[in-house]
C-alpha positions as CSV (number, residue, x, y, z in Angstrom):
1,X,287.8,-131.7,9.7
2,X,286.4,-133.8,12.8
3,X,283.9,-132.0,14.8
4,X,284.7,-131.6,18.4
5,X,282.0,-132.0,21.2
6,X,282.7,-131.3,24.5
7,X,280.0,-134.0,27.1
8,X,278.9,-133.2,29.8
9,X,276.7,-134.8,32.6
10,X,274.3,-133.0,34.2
11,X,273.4,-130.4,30.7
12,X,272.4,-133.9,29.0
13,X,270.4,-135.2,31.8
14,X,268.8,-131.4,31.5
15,X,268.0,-131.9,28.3
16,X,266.7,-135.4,28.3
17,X,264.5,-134.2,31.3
18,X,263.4,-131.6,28.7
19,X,262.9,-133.6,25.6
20,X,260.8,-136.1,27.1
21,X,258.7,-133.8,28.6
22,X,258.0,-131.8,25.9
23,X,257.4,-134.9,24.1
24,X,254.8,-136.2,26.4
25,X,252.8,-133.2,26.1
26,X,253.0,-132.3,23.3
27,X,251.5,-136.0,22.4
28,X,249.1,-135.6,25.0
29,X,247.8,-132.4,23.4
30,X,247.6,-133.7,20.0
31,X,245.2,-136.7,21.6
32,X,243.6,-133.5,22.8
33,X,242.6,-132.6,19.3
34,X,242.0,-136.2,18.4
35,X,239.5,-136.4,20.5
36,X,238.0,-133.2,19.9
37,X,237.9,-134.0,16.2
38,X,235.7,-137.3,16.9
39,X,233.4,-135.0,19.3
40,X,233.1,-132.6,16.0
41,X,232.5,-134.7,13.9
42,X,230.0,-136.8,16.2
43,X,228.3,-133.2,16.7
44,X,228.2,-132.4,12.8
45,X,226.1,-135.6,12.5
46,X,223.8,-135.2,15.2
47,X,223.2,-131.7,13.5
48,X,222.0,-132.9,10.3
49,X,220.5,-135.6,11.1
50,X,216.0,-135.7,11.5
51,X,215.0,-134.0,14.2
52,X,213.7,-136.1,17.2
53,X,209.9,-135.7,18.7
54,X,210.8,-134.6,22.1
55,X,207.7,-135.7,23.9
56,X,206.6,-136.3,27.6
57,X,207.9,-140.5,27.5
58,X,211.2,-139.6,25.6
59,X,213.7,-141.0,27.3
60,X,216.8,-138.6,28.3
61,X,219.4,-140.8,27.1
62,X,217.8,-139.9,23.7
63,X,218.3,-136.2,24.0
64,X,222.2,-135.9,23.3
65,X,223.7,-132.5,23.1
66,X,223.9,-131.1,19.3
67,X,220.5,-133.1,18.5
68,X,217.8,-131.9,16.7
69,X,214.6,-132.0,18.2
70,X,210.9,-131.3,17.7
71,X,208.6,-129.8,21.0
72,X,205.2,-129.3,21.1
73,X,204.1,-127.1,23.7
74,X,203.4,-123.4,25.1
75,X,205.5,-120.9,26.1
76,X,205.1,-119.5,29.9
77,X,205.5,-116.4,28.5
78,X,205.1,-115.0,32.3
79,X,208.6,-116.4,32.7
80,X,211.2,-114.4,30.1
81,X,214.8,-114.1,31.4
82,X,217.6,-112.6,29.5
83,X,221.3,-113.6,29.6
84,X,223.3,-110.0,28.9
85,X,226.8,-109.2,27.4
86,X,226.4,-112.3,24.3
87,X,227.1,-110.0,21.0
88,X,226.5,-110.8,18.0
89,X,228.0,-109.7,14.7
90,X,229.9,-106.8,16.4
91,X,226.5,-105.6,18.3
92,X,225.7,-105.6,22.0
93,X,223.1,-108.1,23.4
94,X,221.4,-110.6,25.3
95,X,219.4,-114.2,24.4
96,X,216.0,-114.2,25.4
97,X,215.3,-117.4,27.6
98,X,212.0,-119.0,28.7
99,X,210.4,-121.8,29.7
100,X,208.3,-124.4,27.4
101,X,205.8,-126.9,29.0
102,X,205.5,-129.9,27.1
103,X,202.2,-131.3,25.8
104,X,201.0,-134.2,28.2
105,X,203.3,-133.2,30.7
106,X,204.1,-131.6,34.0
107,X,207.7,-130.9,33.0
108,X,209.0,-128.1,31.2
109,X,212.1,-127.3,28.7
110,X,214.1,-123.6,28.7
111,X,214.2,-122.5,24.9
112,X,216.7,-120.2,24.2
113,X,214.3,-118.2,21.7
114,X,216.8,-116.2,20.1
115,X,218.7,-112.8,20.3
116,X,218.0,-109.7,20.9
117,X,219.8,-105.8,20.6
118,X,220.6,-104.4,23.9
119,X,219.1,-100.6,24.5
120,X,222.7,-98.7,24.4
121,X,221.3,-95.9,26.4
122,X,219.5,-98.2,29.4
123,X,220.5,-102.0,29.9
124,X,217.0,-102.4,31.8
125,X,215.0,-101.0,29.1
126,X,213.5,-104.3,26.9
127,X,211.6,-103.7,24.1
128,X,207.9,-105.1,24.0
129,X,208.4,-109.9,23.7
130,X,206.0,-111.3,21.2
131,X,205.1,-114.6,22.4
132,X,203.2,-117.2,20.1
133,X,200.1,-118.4,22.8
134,X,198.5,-121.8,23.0
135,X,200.1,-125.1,21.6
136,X,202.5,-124.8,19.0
137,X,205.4,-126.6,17.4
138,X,209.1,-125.2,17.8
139,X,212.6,-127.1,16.4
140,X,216.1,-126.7,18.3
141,X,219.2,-127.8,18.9
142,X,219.8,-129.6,22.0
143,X,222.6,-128.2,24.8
144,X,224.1,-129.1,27.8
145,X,224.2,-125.4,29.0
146,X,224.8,-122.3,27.8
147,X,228.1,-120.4,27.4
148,X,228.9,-118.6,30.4
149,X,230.8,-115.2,31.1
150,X,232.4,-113.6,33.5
151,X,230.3,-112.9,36.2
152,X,230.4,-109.0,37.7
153,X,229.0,-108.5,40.9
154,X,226.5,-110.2,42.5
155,X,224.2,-112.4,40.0
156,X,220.5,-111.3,40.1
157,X,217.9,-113.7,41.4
158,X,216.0,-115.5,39.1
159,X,212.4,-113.9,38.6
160,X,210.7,-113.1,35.4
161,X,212.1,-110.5,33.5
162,X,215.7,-110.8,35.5
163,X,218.7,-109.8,33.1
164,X,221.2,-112.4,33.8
165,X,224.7,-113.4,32.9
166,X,225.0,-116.4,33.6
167,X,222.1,-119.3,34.7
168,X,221.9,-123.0,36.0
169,X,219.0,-125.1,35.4
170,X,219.1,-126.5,38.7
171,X,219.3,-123.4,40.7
172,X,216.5,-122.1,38.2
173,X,214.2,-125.3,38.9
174,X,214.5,-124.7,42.6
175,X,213.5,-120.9,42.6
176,X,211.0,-121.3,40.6
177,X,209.1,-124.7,41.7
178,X,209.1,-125.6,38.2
179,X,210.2,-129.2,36.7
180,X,213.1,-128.9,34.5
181,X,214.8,-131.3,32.2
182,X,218.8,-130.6,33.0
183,X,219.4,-128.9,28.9
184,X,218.5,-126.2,26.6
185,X,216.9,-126.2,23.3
186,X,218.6,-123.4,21.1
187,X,215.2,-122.9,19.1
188,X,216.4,-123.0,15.1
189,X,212.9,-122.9,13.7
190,X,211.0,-119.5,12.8
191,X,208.9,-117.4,14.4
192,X,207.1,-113.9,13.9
193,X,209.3,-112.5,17.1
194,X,211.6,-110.3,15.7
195,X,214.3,-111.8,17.4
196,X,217.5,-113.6,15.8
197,X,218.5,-117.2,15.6
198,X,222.4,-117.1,14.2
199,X,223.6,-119.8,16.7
200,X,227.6,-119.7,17.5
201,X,229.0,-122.7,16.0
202,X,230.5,-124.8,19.1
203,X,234.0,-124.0,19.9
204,X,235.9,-127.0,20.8
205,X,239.5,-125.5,20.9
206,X,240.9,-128.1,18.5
207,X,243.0,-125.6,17.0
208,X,244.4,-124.2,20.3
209,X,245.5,-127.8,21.2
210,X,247.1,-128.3,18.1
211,X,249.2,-125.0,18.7
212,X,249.9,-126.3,22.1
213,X,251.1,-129.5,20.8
214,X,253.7,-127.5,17.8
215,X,254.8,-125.6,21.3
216,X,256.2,-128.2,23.2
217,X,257.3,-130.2,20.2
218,X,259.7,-127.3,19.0
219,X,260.5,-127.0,22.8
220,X,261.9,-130.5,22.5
221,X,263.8,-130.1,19.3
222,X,265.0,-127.2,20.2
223,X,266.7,-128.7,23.5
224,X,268.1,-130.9,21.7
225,X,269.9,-128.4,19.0
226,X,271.2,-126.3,22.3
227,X,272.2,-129.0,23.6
228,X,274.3,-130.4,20.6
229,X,275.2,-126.3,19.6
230,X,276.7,-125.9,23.1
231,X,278.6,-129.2,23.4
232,X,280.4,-128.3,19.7
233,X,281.4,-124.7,21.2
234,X,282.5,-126.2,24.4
235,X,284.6,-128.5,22.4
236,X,285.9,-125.7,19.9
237,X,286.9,-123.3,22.6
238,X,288.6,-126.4,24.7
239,X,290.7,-126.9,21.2
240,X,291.7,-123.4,21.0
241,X,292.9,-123.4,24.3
242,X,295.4,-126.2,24.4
């Protein structure tokens, strides 16, 4: 028995509209994750690769985020800052910031040292910061910045001992007079400070722009079924009236 389908004008030009839309996003989200992938797998590399010697004469085009580096220095350890509300493992807290002067030079790097609890009965309350004195030798991962969060309220200025929720370097460098390169070392290497050094992996949303992609895809085919369901119906009830 022939199937009957009833065309019609302006419901196709709908759905075309529709189709290649969807379409066109949803391949634009799946170069998305294409690219993402690379930046992953670029990341993964710099991660286990050697460590480089950060030192006064490297240049900065050497320092790529997700490197490993070396630093020989000493801590200001005049200078902590904490960035509040980053848990870890289900448990409230901040990272402990500060900043590192490098051997030989004027300029200095901000090491995120690590993680510490947060005092559940008094934010402001920070327990006792053992900091290693005189030249020493720390490893870290290099970063662009650090995650932010939403920011409540006004932000605190920058001083030592500020508990902060988010930070820029810049803003930091002109507060405090101090000579700043523009990233973060993410220190990996240990230290007798009783605070913790379980990283986040780096989230790069590859999986989100994959379930975008599925979205708009299905959005497409499933214009087109409606549009080929409807057009049959349209064409069976046209039959059954004459």
């Amino acid at each position: 028995m022939p199937v009957s389908f009833q065309f019609r004008l302006l419901p196709f030009i709908a759905t075309v509209a529709v189709v290649i839309l969807g379409l066109n996003l949803g391949m634009w989200q799946s170069r998305r994750a294409a690219e993402k992938e690379a930046i992953a797998a670029t990341t993964a590399e710099r991660m286990h690769s050697a460590a480089t010697q950060w030192r006064s004469d490297t240049p900065e085009e050497q320092l790529q985020p997700f490197s490993k580096v070396m630093l020989r220095g000493q801590f200001l350890d005049t200078w902590p800052m904490y960035l509040d509300n980053r848990p870890m493992q289900g448990r409230a807290g901040m990272y402990v910031l500060m900043p590192f002067k490098l051997e030989g030079s004027r300029r200095h790097v901000l090491i995120a040292r690590g993680w510490q609890a947060r005092n559940p009965q008094d934010r402001t309350a920070l327990p006792h910061l053992l900091t290693p004195s005189g030249t020493i030798e720390i490893q870290g991962i290099v970063k662009e910045h650090l995650d932010r969060v939403m920011q409540l309220g006004q932000p605190e200025p920058y001083k030592p001992g500020a508990i902060l929720q988010n930070l820029e370097i810049a803003s930091l460098a002109t507060e405090t007079g101090l000579a700043f390169y523009p990233l973060i070392v993410e220190q990996t290497s240990p230290a007798e400070d009783h605070l913790q050094r379980d990283w986040p992996a780096p989230s790069l949303g590859i999986d989100k722009h994959k379930g975008y992609a599925f979205q708009w895809y299905a959005l497409s085919l499933m214009a087109g079924i409606f549009f080929v369901v409807t057009g049959i119906r349209r064409g069976k009830n046209a039959e059954s009236k004459n």
